[in-house]
MMTF fields as JSON, N, C-alpha, C and O atoms, coordinates in Angstrom:
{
  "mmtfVersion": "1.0.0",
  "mmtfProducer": "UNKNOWN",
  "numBonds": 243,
  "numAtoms": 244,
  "numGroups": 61,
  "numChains": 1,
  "numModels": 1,
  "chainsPerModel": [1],
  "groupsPerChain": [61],
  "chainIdList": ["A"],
  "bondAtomList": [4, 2, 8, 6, 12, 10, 16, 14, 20, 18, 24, 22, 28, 26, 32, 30, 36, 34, 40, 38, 44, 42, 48, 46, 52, 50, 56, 54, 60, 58, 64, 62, 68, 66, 72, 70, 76, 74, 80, 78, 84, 82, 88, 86, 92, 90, 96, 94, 100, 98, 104, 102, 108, 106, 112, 110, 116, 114, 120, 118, 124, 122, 128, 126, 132, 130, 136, 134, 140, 138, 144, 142, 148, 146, 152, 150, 156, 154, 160, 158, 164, 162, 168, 166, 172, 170, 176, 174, 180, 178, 184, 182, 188, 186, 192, 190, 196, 194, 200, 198, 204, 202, 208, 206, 212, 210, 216, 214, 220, 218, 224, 222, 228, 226, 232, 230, 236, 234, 240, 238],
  "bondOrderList": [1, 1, 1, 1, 1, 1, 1, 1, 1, 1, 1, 1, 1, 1, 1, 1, 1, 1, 1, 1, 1, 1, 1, 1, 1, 1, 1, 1, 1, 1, 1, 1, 1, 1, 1, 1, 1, 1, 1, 1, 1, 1, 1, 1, 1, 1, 1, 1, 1, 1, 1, 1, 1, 1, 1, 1, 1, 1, 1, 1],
  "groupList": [{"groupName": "UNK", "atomNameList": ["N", "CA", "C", "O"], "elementList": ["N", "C", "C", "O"], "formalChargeList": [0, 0, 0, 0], "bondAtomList": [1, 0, 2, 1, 3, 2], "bondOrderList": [1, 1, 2], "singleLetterCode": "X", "chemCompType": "L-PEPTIDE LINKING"}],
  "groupTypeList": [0, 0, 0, 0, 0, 0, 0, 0, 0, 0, 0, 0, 0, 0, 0, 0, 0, 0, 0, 0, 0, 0, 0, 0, 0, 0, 0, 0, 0, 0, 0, 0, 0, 0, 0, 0, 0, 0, 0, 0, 0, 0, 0, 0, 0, 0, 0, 0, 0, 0, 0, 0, 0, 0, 0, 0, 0, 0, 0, 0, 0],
  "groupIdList": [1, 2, 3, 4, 5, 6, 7, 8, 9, 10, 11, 12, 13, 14, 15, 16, 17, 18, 19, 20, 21, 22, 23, 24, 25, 26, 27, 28, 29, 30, 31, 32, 33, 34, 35, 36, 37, 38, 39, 40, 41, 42, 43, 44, 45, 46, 47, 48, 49, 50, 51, 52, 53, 54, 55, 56, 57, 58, 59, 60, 61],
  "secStructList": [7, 2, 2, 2, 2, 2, 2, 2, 6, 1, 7, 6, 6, 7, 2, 2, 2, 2, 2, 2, 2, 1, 1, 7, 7, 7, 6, 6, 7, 7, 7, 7, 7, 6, 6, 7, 7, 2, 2, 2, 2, 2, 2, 2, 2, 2, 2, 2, 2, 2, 2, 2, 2, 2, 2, 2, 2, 2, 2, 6, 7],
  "xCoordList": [212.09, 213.173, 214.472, 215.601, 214.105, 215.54, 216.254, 217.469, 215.483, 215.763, 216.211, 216.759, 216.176, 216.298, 218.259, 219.124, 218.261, 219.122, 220.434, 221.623, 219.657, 220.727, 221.361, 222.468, 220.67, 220.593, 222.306, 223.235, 222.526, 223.75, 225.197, 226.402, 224.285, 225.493, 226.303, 227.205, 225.959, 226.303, 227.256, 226.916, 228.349, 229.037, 228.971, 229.173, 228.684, 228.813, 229.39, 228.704, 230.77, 231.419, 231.323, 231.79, 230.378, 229.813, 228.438, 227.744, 227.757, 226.365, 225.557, 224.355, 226.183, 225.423, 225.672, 224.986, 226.748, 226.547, 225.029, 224.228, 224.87, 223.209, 222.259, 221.553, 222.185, 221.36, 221.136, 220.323, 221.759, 221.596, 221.356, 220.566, 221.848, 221.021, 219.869, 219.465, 218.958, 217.991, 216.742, 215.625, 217.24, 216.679, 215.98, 215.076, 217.248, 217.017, 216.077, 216.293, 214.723, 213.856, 213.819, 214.303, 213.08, 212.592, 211.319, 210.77, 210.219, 208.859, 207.85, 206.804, 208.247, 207.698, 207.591, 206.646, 208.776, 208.644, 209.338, 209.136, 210.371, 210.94, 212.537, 212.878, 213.131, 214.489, 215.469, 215.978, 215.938, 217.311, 218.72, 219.185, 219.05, 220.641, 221.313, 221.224, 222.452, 223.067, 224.609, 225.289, 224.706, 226.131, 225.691, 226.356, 224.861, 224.193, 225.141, 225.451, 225.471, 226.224, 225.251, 224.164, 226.302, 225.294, 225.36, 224.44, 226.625, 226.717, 225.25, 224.446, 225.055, 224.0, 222.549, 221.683, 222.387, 221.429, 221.094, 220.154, 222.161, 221.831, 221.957, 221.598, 222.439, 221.314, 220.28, 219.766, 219.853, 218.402, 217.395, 216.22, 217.699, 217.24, 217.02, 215.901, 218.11, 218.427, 216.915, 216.044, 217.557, 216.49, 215.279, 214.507, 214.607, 213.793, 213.115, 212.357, 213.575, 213.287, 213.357, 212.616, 214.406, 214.134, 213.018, 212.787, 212.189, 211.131, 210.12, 209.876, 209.595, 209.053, 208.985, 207.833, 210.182, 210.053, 209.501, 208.467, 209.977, 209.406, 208.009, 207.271, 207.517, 206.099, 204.777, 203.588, 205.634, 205.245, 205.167, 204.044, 206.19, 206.391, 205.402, 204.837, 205.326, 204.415, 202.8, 202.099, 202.393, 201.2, 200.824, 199.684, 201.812, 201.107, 201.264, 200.934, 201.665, 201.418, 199.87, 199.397],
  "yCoordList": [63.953, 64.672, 63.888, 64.378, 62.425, 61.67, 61.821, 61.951, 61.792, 61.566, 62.872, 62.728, 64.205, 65.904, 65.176, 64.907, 65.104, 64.811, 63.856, 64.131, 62.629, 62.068, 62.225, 61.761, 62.839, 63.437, 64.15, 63.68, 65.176, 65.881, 64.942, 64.87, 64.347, 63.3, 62.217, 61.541, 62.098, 60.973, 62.414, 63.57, 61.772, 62.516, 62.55, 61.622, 63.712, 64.451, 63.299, 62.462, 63.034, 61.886, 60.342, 59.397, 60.625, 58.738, 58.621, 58.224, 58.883, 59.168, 57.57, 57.631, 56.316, 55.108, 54.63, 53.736, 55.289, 54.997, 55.36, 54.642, 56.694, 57.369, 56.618, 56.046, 56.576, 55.667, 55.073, 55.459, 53.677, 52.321, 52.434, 51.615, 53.249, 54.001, 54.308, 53.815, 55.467, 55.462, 54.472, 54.62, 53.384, 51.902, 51.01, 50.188, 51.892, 50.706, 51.087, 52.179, 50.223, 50.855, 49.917, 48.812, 50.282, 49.365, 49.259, 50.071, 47.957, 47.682, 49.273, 49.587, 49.692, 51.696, 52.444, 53.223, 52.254, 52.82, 54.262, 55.242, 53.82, 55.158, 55.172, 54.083, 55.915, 55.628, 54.95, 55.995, 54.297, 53.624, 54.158, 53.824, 54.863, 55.418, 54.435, 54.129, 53.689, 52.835, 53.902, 54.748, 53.362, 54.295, 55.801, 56.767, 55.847, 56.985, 57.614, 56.715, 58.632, 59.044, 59.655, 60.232, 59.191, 60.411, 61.499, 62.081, 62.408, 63.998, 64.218, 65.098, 63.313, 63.419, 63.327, 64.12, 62.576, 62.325, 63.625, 64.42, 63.506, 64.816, 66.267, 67.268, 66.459, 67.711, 67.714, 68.744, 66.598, 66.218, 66.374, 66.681, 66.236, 66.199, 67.895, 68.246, 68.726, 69.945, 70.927, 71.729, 69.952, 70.968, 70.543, 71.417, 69.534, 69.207, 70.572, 71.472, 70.39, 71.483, 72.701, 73.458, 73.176, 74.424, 75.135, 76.338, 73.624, 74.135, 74.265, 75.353, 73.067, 72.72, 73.807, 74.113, 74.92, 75.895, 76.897, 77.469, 77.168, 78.744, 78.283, 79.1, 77.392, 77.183, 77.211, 77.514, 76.818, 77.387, 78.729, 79.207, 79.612, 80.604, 81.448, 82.462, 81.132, 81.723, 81.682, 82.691, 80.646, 80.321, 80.815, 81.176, 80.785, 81.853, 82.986, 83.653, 83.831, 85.179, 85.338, 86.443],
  "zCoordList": [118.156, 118.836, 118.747, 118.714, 118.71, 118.511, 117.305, 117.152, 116.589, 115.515, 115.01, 113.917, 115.441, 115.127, 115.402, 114.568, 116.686, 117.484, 116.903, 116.743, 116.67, 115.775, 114.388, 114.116, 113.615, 112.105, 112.356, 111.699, 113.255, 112.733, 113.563, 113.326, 114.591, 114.336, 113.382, 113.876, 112.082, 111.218, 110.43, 110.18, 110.255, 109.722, 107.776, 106.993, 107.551, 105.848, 105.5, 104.912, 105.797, 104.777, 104.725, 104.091, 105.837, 105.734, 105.396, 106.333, 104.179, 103.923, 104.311, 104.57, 104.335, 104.04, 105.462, 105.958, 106.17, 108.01, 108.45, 109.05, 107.973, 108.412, 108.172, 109.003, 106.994, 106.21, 106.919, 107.76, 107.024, 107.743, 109.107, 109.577, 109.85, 110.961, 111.453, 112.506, 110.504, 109.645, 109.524, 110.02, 108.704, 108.402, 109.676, 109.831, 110.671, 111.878, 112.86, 113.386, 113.372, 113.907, 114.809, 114.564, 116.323, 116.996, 116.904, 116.159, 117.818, 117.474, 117.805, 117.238, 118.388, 119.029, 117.825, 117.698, 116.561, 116.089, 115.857, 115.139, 116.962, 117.726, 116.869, 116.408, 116.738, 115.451, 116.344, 116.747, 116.785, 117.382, 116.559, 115.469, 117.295, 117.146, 117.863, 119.052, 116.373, 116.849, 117.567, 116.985, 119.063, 119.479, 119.704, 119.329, 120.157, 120.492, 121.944, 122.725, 122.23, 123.079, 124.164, 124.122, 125.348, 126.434, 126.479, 127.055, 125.818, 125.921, 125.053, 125.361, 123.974, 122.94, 123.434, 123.063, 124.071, 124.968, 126.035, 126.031, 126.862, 127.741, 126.869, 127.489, 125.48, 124.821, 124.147, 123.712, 123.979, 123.575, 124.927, 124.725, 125.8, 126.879, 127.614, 127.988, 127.726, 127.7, 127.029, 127.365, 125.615, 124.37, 124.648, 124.253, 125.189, 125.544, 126.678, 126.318, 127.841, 128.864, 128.733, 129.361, 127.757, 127.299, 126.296, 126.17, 125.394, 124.613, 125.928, 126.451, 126.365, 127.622, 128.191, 128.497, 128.612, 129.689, 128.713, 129.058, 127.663, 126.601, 126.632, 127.183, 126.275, 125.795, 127.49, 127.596, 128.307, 129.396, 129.652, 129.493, 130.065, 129.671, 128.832, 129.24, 128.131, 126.631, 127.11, 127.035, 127.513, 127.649, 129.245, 129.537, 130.118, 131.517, 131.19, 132.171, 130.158, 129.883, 129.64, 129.376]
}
């Protein structure tokens, strides 16, 4: 999900910013967005609860 998340943040015209981005992992395994924003965060978070709620949703039908 982080990583969905950070992908359209690296901008088209800086292809080797992403990249190296990308590259950078912590020991989890988890992608580390270097400069990761909180507006960014809180819609990752958003999109989170909204799959969360459909798939709920879906499944008490």
């Amino acid at each position: 999900m982080l990583l969905l998340a950070s992908v359209p943040m690296v901008k088209p015209s800086d292809p080797e910013r992403g990249e190296e981005r990308r590259r950078r992992r912590d020991p989890d395994g988890m992608w580390v967005a270097a400069h990761f924003s909180g507006t960014a965060l809180a819609m990752v978070v958003l999109a989170g609860l909204v799959v969360l709620l459909t798939i709920v949703v879906l499944l008490s039908r």
